[in-house]
LUMKE-280312 format. One record per residue (C-alpha): residue number from 1; residue in three letters; z, x, y. Coordinates in Angstrom, 3 decimals, padded with zeros to 6 digits, always signed. Layout:
// LUMKE-280312
- num_residuo_Z_X_Y
- NUM_ALA_Z_X_Y;
...
END
This chain:
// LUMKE-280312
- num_residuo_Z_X_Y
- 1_UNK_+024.719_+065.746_+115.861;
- 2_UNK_+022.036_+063.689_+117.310;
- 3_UNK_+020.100_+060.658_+117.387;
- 4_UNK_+016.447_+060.033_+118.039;
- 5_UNK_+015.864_+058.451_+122.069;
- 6_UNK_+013.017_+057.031_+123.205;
- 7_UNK_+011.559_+058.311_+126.272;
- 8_UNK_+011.014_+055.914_+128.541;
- 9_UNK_+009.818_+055.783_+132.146;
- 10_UNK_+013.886_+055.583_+133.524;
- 11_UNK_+014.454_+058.829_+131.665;
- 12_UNK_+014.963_+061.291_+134.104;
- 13_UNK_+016.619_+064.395_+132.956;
- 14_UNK_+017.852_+065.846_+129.717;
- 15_UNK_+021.530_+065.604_+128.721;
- 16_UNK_+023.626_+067.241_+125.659;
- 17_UNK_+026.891_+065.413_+125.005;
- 18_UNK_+029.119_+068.024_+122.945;
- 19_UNK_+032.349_+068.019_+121.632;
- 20_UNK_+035.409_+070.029_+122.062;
- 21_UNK_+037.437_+069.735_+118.858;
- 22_UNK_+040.545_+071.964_+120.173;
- 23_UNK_+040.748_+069.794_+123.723;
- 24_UNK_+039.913_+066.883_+122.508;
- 25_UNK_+036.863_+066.153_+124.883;
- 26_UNK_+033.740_+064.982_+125.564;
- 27_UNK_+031.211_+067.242_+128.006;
- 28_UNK_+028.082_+066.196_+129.207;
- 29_UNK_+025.514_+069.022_+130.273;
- 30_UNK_+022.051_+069.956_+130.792;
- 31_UNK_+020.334_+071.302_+128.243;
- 32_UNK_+020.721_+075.017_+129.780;
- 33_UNK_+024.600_+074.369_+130.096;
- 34_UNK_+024.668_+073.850_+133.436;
- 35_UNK_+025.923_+070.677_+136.038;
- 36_UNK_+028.794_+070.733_+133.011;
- 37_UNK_+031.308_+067.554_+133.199;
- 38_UNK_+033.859_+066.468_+130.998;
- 39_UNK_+033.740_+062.806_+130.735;
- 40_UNK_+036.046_+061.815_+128.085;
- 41_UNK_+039.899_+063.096_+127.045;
- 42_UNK_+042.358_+062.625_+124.492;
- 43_UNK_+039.777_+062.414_+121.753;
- 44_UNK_+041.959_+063.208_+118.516;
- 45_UNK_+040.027_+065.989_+116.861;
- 46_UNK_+036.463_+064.682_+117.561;
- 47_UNK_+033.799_+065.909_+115.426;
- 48_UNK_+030.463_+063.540_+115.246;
- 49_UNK_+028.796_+062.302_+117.979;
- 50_UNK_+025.562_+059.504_+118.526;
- 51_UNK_+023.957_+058.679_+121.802;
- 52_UNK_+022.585_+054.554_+122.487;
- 53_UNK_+020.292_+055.461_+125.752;
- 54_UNK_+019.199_+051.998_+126.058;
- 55_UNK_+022.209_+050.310_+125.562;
- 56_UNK_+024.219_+053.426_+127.746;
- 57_UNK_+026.436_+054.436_+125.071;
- 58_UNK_+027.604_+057.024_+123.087;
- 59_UNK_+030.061_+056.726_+119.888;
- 60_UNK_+032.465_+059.581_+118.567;
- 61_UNK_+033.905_+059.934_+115.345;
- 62_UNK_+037.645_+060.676_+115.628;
- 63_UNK_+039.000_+062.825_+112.488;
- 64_UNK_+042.631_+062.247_+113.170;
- 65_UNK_+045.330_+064.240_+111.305;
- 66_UNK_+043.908_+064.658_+107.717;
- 67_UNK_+047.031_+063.817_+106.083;
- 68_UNK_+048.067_+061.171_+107.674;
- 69_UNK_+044.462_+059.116_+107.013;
- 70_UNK_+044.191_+057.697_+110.513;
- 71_UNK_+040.728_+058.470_+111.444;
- 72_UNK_+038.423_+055.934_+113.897;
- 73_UNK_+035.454_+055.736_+115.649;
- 74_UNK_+035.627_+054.934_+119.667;
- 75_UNK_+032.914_+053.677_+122.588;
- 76_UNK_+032.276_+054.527_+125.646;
- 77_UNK_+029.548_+054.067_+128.736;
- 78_UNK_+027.252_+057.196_+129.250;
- 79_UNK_+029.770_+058.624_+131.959;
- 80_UNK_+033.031_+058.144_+129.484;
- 81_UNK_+033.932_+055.023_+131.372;
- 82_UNK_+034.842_+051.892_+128.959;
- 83_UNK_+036.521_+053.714_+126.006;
- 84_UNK_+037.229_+051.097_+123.199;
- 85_UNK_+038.082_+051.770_+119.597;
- 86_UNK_+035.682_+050.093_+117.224;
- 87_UNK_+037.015_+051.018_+113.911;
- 88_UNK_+040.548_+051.460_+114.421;
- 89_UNK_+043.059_+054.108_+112.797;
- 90_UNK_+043.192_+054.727_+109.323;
- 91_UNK_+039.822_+052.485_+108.259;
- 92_UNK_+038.221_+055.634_+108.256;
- 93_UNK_+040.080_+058.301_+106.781;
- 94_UNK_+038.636_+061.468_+108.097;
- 95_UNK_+035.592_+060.699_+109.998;
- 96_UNK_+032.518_+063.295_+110.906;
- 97_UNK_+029.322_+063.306_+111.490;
- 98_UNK_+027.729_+059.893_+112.763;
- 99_UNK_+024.455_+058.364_+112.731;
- 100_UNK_+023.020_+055.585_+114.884;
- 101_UNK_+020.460_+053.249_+113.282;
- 102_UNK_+019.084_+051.377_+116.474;
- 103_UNK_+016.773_+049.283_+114.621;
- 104_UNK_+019.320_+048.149_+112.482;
- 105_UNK_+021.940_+047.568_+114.404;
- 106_UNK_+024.344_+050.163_+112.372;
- 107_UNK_+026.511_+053.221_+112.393;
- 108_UNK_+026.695_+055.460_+109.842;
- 109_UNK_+028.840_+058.193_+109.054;
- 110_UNK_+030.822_+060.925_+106.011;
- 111_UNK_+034.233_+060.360_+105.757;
- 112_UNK_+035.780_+063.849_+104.681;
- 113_UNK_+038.986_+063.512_+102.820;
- 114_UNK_+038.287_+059.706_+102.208;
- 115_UNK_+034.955_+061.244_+100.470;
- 116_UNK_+032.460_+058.046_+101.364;
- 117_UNK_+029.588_+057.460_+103.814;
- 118_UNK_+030.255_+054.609_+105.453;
- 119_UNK_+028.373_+052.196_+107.484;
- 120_UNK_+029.191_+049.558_+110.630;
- 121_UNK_+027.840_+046.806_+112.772;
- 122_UNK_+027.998_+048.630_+116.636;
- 123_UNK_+030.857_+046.805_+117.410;
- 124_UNK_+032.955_+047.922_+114.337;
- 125_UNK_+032.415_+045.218_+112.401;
- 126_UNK_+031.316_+044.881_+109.153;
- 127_UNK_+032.525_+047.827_+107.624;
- 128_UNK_+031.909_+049.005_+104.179;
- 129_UNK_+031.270_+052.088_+102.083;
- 130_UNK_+027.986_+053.419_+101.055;
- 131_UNK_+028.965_+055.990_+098.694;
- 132_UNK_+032.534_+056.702_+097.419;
- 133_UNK_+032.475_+060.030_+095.764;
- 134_UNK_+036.282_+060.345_+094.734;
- 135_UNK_+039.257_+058.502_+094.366;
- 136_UNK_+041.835_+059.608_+097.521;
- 137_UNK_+044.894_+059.630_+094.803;
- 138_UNK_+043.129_+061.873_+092.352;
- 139_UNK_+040.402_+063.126_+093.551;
- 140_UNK_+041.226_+064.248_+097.370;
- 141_UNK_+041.865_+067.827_+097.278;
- 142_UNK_+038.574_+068.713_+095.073;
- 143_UNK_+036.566_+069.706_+098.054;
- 144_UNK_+033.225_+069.538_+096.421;
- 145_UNK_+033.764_+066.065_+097.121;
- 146_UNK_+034.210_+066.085_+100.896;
- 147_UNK_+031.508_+064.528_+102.544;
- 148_UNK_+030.597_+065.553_+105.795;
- 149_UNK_+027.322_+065.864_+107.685;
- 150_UNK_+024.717_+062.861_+107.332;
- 151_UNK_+020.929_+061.968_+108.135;
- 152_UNK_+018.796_+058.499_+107.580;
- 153_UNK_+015.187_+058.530_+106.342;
- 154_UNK_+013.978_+055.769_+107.896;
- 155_UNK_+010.338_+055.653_+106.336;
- 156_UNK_+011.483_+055.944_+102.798;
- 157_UNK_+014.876_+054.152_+103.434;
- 158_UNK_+017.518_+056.842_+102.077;
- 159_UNK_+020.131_+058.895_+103.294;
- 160_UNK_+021.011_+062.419_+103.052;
- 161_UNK_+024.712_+064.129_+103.363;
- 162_UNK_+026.429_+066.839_+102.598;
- 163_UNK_+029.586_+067.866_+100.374;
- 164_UNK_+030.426_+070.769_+101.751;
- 165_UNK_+032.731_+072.651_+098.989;
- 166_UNK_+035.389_+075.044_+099.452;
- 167_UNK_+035.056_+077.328_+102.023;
- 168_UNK_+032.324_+079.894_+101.390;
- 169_UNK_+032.770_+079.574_+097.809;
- 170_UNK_+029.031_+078.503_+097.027;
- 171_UNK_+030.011_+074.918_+095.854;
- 172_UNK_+028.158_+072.871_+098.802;
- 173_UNK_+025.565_+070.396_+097.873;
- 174_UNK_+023.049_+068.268_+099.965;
- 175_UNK_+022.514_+064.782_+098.234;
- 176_UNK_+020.154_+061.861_+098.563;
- 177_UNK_+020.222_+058.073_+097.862;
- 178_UNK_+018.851_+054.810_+098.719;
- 179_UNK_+020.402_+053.299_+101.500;
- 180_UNK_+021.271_+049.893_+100.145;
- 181_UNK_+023.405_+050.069_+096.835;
- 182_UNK_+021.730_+049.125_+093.978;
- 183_UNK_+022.083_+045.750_+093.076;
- 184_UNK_+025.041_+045.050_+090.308;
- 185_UNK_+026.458_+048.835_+091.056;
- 186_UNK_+029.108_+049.828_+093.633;
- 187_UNK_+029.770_+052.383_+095.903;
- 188_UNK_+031.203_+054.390_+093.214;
- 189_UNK_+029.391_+053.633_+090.337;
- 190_UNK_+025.527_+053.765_+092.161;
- 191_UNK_+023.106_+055.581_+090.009;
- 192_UNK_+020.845_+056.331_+092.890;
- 193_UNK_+022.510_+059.421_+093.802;
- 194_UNK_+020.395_+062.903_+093.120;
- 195_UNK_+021.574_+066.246_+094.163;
- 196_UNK_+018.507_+067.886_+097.266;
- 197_UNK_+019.987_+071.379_+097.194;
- 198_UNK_+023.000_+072.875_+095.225;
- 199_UNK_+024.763_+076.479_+095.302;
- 200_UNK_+025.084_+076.412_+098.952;
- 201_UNK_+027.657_+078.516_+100.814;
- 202_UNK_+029.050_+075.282_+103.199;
- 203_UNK_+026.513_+073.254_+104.391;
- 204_UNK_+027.423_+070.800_+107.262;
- 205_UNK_+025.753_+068.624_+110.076;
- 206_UNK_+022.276_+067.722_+109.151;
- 207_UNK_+018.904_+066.242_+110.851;
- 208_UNK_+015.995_+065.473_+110.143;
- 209_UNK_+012.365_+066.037_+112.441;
- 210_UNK_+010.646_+062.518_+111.425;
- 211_UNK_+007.244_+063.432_+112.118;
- 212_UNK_+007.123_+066.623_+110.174;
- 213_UNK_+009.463_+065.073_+107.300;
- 214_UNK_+011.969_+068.194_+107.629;
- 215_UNK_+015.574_+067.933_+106.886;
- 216_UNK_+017.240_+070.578_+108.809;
- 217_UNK_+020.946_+071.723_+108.401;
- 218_UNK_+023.878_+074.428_+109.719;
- 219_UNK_+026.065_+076.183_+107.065;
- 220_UNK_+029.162_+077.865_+108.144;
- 221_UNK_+029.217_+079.689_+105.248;
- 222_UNK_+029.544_+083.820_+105.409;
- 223_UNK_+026.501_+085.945_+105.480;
- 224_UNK_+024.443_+086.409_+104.369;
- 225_UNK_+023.479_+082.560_+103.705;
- 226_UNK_+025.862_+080.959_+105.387;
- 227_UNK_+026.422_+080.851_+109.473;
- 228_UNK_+022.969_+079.563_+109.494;
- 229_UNK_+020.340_+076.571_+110.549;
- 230_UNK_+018.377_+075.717_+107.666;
- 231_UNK_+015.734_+073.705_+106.542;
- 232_UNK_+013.128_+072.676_+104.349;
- 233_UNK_+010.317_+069.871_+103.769;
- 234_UNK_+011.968_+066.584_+102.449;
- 235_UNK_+008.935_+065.707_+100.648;
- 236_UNK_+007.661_+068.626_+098.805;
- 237_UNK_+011.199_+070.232_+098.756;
- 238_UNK_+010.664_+074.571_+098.042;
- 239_UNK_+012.551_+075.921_+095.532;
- 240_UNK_+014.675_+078.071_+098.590;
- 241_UNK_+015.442_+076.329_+101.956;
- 242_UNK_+014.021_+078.530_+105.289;
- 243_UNK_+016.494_+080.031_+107.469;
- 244_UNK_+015.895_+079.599_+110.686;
- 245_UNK_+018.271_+080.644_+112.475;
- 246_UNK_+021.260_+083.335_+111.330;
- 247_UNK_+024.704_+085.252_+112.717;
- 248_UNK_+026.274_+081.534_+114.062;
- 249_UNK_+030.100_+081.769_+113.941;
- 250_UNK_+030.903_+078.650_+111.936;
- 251_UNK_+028.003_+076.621_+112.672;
- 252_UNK_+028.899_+073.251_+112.660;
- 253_UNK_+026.736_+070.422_+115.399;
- 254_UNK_+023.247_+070.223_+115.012;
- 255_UNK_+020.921_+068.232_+117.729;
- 256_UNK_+017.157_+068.127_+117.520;
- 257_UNK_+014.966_+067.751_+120.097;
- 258_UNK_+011.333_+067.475_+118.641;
- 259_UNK_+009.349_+066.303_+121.464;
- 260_UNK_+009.110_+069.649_+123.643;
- 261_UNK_+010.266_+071.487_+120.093;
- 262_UNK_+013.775_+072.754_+120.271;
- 263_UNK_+016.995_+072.465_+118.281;
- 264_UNK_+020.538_+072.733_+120.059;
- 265_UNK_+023.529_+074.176_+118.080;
- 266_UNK_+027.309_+074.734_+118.455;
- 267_UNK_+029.252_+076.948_+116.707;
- 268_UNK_+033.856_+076.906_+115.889;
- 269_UNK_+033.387_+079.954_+118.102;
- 270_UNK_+032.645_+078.142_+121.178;
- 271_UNK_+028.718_+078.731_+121.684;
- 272_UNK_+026.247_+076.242_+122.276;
- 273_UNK_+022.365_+077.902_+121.523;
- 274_UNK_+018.833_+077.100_+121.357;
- 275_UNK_+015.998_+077.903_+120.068;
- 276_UNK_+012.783_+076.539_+119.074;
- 277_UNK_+012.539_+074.852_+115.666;
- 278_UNK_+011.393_+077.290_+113.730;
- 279_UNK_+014.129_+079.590_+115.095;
- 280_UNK_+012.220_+081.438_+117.560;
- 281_UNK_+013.216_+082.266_+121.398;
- 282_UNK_+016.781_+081.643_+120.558;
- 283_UNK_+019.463_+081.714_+123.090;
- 284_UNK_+023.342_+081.865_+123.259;
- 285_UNK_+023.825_+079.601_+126.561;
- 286_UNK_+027.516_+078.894_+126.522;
- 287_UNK_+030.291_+080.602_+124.807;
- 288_UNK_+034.084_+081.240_+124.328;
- 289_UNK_+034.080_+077.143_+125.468;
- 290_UNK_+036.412_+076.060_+122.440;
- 291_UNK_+036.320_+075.271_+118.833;
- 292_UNK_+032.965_+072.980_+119.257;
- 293_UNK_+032.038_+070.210_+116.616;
- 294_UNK_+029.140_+067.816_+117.299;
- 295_UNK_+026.527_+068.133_+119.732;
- 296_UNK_+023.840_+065.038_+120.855;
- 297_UNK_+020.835_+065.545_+122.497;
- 298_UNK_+019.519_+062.550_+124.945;
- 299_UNK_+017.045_+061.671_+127.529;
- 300_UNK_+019.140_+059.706_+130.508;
END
């Protein structure tokens, strides 16, 4: 999970931030794995992850225990230091993948078992729900409603996310909408909402390559579609998505780094890999390191 950094002349070396859901920790890295340092603990099943270089940030998603509904999002400096909690427990029910709009001043993220996306000012405030696509009392073991992995389209102003389905059961859907809700709709009543891709084993974390207008995505599905990267072109979408990159244990974190044209992945096996973006020269770098979630890519 990733956001898009400006280089800058006081960039001076490449960093992954990646997330160990079992530990509950934060490690920063280079991008080959090496100089690894854990700079945050006692994360409570952290899953998404977004990187603020200018403003030396980075902001974690927090799923909690699913049950219970006590989700958050937390703060901290680049080096883990300053840990606040900017939407607190339970305001987020099951919190995953998360999105940093820098322009706009917002966070975005899928709530799982609370089945919304969900948007923030970067200090927490302002919270509301962007799409709502079940009711929690009815609605919140139907897993075709779990949203989880999210991506902004900044030119043309939607978002994309995921409903993953049950596992491997060919359920998972990728859907699009405008960003704002329609005006006079809701949340849960927005006719906006069309489906990008259907009939997918269990699509996850998604990003998108600006430039080249490519959405790309990891499915943890089984073989032999799923435990993939995948992608395809946003605007002239093919009928089939291209896999790119195949035999990932439960891929799950997604981080793109388009400039010098590499992706970075992790995997619920532990393995962090890369390759180039369309799949070639991959490499397992790391692995056995933990059931790993989100993954950001930044320049520091």
């Amino acid at each position: 999970m990733v956001i898009a950094v400006t280089r800058s002349s006081r960039a001076i070396a490449a960093r992954l931030f990646v997330l160990e859901l079992n530990a509950g920790c934060i490690h920063a890295m280079n991008v080959d794995g090496s100089e690894r340092r854990t700079i945050v603990t006692g994360c409570r099943f952290p899953d998404g992850i977004a990187v603020d270089f200018e403003a030396g940030h980075i902001y974690w998603t927090n799923m909690g225990v699913p049950n219970l509904n006590d989700g958050s999002v937390e703060r901290a400096d680049l080096d883990g230091k300053n840990r606040t909690i900017i939407v607190a427990d339970g305001a987020t029910h099951t919190p995953k993948q998360i999105i940093l709009d820098k322009k706009g001043g917002r966070l975005y993220w899928c709530d799982r078992e609370g089945m919304r996306v969900m948007r923030c000012n970067l200090d927490g405030s302002g919270l509301e729900t962007l799409v709502e696509a079940g009711d929690v009392a009815t609605d919140g073991h139907d897993q075709t409603r779990w949203c989880v992995g999210l991506a902004i389209d900044h030119k043309c102003g939607r978002i994309y996310w995921t409903q993953k389905g049950p596992d491997n059961a060919g359920l998972g859907r990728i859907f699009r909408a405008n960003v704002e809700i329609p005006v006079g709709e809701t949340a849960a009543t927005r006719t906006d909402i069309e489906i990008f891709y259907d009939s997918l084993p269990e699509p996850i974390d998604l990003e998108i390559d600006h430039g080249r207008r490519i959405l790309y995505w990891t499915d943890r599905g089984d073989p032999p579609s799923g435990n993939t990267v995948n992608r395809a072109s946003i605007d002239d979408k093919p009928a089939e998505p291209e896999i790119v990159l195949t035999h990932l244990m439960e891929a799950i974190g997604i981080a793109l780094d388009v400039a010098n044209d590499r992706m970075f992945v992790t995997d619920f096996a532990g393995s962090v890999y890369s390759a180039r973006l369309d799949g070639s020269d991959e490499r397992n770098f790391l692995y056995a390191q933990g059931n790993l979630t989100g993954i950001a890519y930044a320049d520091i």
